[in-house]
C-alpha positions as CSV (number, residue, x, y, z in Angstrom):
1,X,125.9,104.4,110.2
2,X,124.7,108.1,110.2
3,X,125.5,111.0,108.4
4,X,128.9,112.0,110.6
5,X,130.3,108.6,109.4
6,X,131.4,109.8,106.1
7,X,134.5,111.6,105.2
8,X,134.6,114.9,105.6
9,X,134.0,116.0,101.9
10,X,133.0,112.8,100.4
11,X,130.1,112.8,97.3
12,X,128.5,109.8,96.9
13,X,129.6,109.0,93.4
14,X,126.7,108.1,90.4
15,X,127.2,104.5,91.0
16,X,126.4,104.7,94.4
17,X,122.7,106.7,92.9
18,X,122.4,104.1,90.8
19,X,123.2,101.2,93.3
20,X,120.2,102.8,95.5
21,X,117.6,102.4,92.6
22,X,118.0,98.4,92.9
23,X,119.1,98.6,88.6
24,X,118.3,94.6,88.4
25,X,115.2,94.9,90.1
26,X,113.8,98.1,88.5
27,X,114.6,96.7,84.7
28,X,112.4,93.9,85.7
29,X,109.7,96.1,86.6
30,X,110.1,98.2,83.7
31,X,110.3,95.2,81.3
32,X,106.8,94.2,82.5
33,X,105.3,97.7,82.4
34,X,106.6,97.9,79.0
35,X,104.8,94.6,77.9
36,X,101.7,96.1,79.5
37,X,101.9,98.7,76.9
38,X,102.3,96.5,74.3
39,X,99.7,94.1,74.6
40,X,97.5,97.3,75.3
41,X,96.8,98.1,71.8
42,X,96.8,96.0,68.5
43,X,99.5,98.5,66.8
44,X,102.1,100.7,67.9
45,X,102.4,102.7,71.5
46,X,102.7,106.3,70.3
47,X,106.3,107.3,70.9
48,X,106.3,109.7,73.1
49,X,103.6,107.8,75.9
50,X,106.1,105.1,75.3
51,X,109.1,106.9,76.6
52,X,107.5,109.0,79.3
53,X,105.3,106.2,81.1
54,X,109.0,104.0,80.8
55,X,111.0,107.1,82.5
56,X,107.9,107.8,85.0
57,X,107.4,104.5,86.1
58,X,111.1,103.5,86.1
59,X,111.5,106.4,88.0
60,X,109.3,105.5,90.6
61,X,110.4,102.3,91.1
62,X,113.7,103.8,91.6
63,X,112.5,105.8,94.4
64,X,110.7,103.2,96.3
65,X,114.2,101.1,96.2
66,X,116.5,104.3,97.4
67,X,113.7,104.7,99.9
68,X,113.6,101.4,100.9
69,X,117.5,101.5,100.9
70,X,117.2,104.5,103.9
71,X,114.6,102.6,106.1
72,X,116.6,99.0,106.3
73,X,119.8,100.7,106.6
74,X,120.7,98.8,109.8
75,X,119.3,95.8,108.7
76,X,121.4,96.0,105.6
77,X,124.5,96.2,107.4
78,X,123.9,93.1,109.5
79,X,122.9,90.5,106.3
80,X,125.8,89.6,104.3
81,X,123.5,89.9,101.0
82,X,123.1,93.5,101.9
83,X,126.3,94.5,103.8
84,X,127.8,96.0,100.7
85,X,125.1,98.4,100.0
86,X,126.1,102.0,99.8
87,X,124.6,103.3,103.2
88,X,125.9,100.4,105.1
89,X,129.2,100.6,103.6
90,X,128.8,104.4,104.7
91,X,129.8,105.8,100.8
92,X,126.4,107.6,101.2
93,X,124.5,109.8,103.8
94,X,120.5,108.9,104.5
95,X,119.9,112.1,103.8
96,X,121.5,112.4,100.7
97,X,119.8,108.8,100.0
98,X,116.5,110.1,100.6
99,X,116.6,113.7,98.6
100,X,117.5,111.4,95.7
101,X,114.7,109.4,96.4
102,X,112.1,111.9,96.5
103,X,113.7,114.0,93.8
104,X,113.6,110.8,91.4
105,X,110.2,110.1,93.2
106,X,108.5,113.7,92.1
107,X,110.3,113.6,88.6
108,X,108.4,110.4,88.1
109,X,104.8,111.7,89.0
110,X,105.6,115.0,87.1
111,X,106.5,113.3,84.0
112,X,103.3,110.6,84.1
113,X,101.0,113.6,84.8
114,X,101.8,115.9,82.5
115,X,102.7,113.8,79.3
116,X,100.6,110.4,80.6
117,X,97.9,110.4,82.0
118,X,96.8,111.2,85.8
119,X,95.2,107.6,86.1
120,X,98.9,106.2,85.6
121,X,100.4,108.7,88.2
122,X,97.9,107.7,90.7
123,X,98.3,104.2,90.7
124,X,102.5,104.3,90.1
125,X,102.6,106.7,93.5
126,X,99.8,104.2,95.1
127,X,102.5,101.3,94.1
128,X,105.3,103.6,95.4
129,X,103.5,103.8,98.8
130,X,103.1,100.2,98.3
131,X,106.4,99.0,98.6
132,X,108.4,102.0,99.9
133,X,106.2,102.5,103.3
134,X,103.4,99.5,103.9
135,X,105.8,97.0,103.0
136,X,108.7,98.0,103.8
137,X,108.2,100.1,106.9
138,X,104.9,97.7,108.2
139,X,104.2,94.6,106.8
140,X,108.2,93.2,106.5
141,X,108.4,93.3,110.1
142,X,104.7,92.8,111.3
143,X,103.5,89.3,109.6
144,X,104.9,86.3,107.6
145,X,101.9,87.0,104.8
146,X,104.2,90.2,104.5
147,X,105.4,89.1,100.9
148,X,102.3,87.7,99.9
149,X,100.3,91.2,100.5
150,X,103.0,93.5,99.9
151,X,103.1,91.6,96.8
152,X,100.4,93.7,95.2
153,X,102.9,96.7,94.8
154,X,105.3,94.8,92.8
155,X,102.8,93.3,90.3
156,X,101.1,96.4,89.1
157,X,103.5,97.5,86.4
158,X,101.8,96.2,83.7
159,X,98.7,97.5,84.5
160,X,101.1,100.6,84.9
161,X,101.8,100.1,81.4
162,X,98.6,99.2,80.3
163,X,96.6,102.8,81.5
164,X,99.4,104.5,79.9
165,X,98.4,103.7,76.7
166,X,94.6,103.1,77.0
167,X,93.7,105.8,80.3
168,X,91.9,102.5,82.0
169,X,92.0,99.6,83.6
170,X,91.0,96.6,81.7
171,X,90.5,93.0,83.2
172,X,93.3,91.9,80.8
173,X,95.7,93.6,81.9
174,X,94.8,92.9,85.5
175,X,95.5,88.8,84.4
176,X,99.1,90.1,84.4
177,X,98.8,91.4,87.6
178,X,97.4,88.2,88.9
179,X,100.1,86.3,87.5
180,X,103.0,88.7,89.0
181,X,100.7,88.7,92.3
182,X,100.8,84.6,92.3
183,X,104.4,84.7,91.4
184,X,105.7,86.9,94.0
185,X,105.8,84.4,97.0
186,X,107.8,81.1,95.8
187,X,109.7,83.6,93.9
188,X,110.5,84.8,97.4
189,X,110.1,82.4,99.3
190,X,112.5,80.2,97.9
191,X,115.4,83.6,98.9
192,X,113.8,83.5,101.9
193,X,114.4,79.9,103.1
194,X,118.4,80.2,101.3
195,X,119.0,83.2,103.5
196,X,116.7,82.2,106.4
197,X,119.7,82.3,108.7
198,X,120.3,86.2,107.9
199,X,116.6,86.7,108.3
200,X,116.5,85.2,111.4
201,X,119.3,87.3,112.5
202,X,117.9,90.5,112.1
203,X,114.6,89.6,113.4
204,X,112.4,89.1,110.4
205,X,109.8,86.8,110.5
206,X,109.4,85.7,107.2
207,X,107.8,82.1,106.7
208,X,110.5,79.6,106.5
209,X,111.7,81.3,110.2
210,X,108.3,81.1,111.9
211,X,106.3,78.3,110.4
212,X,109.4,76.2,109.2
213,X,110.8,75.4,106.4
214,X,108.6,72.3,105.6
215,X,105.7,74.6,105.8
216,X,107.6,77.2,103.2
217,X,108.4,74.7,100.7
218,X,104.5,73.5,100.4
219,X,103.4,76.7,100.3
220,X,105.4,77.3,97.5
221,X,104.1,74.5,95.8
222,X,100.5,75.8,96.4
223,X,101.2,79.1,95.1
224,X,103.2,77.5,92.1
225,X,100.1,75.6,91.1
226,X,98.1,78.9,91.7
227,X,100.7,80.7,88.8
228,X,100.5,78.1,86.3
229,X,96.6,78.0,86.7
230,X,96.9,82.0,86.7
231,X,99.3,81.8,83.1
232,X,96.6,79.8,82.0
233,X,94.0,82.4,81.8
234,X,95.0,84.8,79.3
235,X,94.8,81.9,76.5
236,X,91.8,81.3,77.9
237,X,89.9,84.5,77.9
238,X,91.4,85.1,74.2
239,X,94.2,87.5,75.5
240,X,96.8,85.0,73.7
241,X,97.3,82.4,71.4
242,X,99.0,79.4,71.3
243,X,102.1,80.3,71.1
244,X,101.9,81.9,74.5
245,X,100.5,78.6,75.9
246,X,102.8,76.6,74.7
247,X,105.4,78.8,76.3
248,X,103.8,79.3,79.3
249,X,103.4,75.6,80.1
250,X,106.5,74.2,79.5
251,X,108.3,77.5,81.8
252,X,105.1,76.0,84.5
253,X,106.5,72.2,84.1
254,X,109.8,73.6,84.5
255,X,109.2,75.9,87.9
256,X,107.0,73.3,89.2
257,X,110.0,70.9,89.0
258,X,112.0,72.9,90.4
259,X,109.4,73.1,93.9
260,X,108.5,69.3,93.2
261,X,112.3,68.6,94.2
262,X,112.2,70.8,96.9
263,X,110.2,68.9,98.7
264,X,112.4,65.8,99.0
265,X,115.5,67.8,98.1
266,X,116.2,69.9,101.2
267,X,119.7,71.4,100.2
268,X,119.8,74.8,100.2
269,X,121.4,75.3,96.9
270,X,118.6,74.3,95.3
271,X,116.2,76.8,97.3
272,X,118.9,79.2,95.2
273,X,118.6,77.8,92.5
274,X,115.1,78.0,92.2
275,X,114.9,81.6,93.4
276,X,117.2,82.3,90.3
277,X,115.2,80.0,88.1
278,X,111.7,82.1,89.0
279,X,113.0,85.2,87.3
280,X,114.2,83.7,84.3
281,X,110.7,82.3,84.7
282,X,109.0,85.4,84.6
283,X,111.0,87.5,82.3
284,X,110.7,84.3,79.8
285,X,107.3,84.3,80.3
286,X,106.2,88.6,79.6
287,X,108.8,87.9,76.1
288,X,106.4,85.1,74.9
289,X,103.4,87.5,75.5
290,X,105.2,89.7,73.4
291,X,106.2,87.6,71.4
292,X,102.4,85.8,71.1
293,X,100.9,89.3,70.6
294,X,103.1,90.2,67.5
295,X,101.9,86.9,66.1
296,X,99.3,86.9,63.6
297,X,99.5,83.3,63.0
298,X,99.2,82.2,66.6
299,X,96.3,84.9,66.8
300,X,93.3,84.1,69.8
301,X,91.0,81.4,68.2
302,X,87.4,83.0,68.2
């Protein structure tokens, strides 16, 4: 598809925008960014840092997806999870896809700049480069580690969130980037071994297509037993209290099922269903933190 394949006269319609911006995705990031604010302070996230750091990073995010949406254009087209994306389906130019993207893109870094902080802009556009060009224009084609280091882009929100508010990076909030950075591959993984066929198809060596499938699934146990360890930590450097432990190990028992029956349970439905089941996982996981926090009687033992 190029730019002559559209109707003569045709405007890509806001849904089409808004399909770009990867909506499910991007309320995931901005979910976590916003618990990263949260947990950043002991009372409330002055309004107005509140609502800009959400709009910049969201923003940003959105831009990395349309961007990301213009460089796998033709790989889009060829994958049947993808096929109905507006560029392959040809309701959109690339061009008009990327103006969107950088317009959203500099919207996001003017707005975290000049009502944020600079330190916030710097590492949003550092997580934009992240996924929109190392990832997505290198790493996705160069190695099968490509979702494990590519992986760093997609867990900074809530350290995103955190600077926002404070105008630093604390080692707390860099526990919830662990835990987004150990979640990242069987969250993935798991996609990747249901759709390894459409992978393999376009040439995409993610892990199940060029160690195998065997290999996959015990790497997603390992990195499952990384996570829980990693959910662990915040209880245990007085981030949380009990309530978030609680919570966090029964959603660990549950995910680690989940891979446990993997193992022995090759069917391919259950690869999905595990994919689906890590971001209930997470999104479970950043409402008991917020939950936890909130919580004076399930306050950090000293």
């Amino acid at each position: 598809m190029n730019d002559a394949t559209l109707q003569p006269g045709a405007h890509p319609a806001w849904r089409e925008y808004l399909e770009l911006c990867k909506p499910r995705v991007v309320m995931l990031i901005v979910f976590t960014a916003i618990v990263g604010m949260l947990l950043a302070t002991p009372g409330a996230v002055p309004l107005d840092t509140f609502i800009f750091a959400t709009l910049g990073i969201g923003l940003a995010a959105g831009s990395a997806a349309a961007i990301n949406h213009v460089a796998e254009y033709r790989i889009d087209a060829l994958m049947a999870r993808t096929e109905n994306r507006p560029l392959p389906q040809g309701e959109m130019s690339r061009t008009h896809a990327f103006l969107f993207a950088l317009v959203i893109g500099a919207l996001s870094m003017y707005l975290l700049i000049v009502f944020v902080n600079s330190l916030t802009a710097a590492l949003t556009f550092a997580s934009l480069i992240g996924y929109a060009v190392i990832y997505t224009m290198y790493l996705k084609h160069a190695t099968p580690q490509n979702i494990v280091i590519g992986g760093a882009a997609g867990a900074a929100p809530p350290v995103l969130g955190w600077t926002a508010v404070t105008g630093a990076v604390d080692p707390h909030s860099l526990l919830l980037f662990l835990i987004i950075f150990a979640w990242t591959p069987p969250h993935f993984w798991a996609l990747a071994i249901y759709r390894r066929e459409e992978y393999a198809k376009v040439n995409v060596p993610m892990l199940p297509i060029t160690h195998g499938v065997e290999f996959t699934r015990v790497q997603i146990l390992l990195y499952t037993i990384v996570l829980t360890i990693a959910t662990i930590l915040p209880y245990i450097t007085y981030m949380c209290g009990v309530f978030y432990l609680v919570s966090a190990l029964v959603l660990d028992a549950v995910f680690l099922y989940y891979v446990v029956r993997m193992l022995v349970d090759h069917r391919d439905e259950l690869a999905k269903e595990t994919f689906r089941y890590s971001i209930i996982y997470l999104t479970l996981l950043f409402i008991a933190l917020f939950i936890d926090h909130y919580l004076p009687l399930f306050a950090p033992l000293a």
